[in-house]
N, C-alpha and C positions, 0 to 999 in steps of 0.2 A: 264541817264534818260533825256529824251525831258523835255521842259520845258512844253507843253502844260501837261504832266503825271504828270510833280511834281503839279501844279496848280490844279489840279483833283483829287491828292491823298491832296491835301490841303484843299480843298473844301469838302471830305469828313470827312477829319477827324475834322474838325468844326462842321459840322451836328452828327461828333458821339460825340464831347464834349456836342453842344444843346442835345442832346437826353435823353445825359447821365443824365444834370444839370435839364431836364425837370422830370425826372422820381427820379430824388434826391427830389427836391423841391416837388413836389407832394406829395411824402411819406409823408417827414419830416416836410414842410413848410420852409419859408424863415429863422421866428428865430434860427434855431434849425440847419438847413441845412450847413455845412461848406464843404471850396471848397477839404478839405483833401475828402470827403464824394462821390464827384465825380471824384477824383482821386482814392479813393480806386475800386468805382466802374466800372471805365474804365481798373483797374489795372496799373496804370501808375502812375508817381510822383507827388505829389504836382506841381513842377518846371513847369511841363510838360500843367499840364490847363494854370499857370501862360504866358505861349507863346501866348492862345488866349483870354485872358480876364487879366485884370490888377485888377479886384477887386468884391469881389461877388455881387457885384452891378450890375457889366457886367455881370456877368455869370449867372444871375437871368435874365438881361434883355435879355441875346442868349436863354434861355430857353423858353421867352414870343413868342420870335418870330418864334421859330422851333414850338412852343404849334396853333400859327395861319398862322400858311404857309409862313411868310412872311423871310425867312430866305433869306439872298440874297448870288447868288453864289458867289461873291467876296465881301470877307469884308481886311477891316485893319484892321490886328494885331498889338498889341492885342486889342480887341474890349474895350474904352472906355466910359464911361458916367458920366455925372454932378454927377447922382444919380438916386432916382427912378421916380423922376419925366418925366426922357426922356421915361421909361419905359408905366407909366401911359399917357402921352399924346399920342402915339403910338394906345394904347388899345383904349383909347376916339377915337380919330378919325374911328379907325374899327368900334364900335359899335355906334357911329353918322353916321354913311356910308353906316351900312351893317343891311338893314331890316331884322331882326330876326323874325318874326312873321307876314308875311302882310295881310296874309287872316285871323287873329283874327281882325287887323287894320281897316282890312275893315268890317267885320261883327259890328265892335262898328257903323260904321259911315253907314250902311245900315240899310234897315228894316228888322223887324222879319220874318224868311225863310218860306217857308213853311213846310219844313221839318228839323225841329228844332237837331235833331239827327244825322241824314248826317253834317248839319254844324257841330257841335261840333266834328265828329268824322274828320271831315275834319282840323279842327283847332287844334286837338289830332295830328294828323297825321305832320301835316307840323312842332308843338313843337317838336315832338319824332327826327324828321328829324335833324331838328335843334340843337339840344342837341347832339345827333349823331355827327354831323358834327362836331362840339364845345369841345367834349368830353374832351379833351387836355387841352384847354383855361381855361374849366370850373373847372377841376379839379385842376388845378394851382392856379386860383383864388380863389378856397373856400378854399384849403392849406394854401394860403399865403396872401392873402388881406390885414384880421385883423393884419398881422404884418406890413403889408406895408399902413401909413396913406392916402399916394396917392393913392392906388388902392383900398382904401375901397369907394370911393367916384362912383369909375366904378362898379365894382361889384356891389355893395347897391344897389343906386341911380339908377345908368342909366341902368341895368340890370336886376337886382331880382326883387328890386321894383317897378320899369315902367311896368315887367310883369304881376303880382299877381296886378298891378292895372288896368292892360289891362282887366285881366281875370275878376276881382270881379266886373267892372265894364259891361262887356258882359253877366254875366250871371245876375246881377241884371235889366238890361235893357233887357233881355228875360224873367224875372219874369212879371216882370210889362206888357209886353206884353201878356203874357198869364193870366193874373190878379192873381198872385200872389205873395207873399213875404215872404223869408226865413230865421229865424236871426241868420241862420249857414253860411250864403255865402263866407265868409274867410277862414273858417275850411273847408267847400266843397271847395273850388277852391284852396286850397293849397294841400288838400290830395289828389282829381285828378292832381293837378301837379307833386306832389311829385312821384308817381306812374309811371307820363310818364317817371320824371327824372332818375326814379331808374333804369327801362327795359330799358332805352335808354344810361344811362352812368354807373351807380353804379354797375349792374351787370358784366359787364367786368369785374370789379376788384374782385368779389364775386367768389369763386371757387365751393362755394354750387348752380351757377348760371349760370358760363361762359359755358355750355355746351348746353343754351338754344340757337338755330338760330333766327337769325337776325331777319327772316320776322314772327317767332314767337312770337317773343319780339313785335315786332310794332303791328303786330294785336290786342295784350294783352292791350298794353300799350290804341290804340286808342277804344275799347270796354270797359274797366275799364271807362276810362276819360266820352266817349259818356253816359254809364249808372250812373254816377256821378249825371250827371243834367237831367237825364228822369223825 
């Protein structure tokens, strides 16, 4: 065997330990989740994860990074870390980098449209997107956060919460614009959220669901949302 084939059959078989550790963790969450758990599910030994991660600390942190693309072709075995803090500064940096929402962003800091419905379904549309894309990251993180003290701080704070205060604050400054005021605007802007969140990620995992198509899911997802705030 070339060396360039061994180094490629290496490089994959790293992506199928993350894949594997991502879709452990996901089910089970971080507490609960043991590395025998993605050895049974790869069918291979204990010993055998043990070659590319030294400790479930790594092997939670190889599944953060397969969860957001960031897996690199060549790592050193076996992948170590302090703990979960290398994990969680990782995640901050993506979501201080990576504008998840900019045409809501911009709707806060513009004036009222004139067509109040197209924006919204437009800022329906680019969440549903967004979530989509995410799907991996997101589902990792609502798994495993509350166990992990450092990544409750990302999740929470800089993600869920920065949203739902994007949102409650867009649509209460289009109340006021149109002279009115609503004192459900949390319970509306979390159950239009919830809504895109579910067609955009929860139903994959749904088998009463996964047989809906994509672009029928999104239409749903941004018509729900749009008639949310008519």
């Amino acid at each position: 065997m070339s060396a360039a084939v061994a180094r490629r059959r290496g490089v994959n078989r790293t992506r199928e330990v993350a894949q594997a550790a991502l879709a452990c963790f996901s089910d089970g969450g971080f507490r609960l989740t043991q590395i025998a758990d993605v050895s049974d599910r790869m069918g291979v030994s204990v010993g055998t994860i043990y070659r590319y991660v030294e400790s479930k600390e790594a092997l939670f942190h190889l599944a953060a990074l397969e969860a957001v693309g960031l897996l690199p072709d060549a790592l050193s075995l076996p992948v170590k870390v302090s703990g979960p803090a290398d994990t969680a500064a990782i995640l901050r940096k993506l979501v201080a980098e990576d504008r998840l929402w900019p045409i809501l962003q911009a709707a806060l800091d513009g004036p009222a449209p004139k067509d109040a419905k197209a924006e919204a379904g437009a800022i329906a549309g680019e969440l549903y997107d967004t979530i989509a894309a995410r799907a991996a990251l997101i589902s990792l993180l609502d798994r495993c956060a509350h166990d992990i003290p450092e990544l409750t701080d990302v999740f929470d704070r800089q993600m869920r919460h920065r949203l739902m205060d994007d949102l409650e604050t867009w649509v209460s400054r289009r109340d006021a614009a149109a002279g009115r005021q609503r004192p459900d605007v949390a319970a509306l802007a979390r159950g239009a959220m919830e809504s895109v969140a579910w067609l955009a990620k929860s139903r994959r995992r749904d088998p009463t669901a996964s047989e809906i198509a994509e672009d029928h899911a999104r239409a749903a997802a941004v018509r729900i949302f749009a008639n949310a705030f008519d």
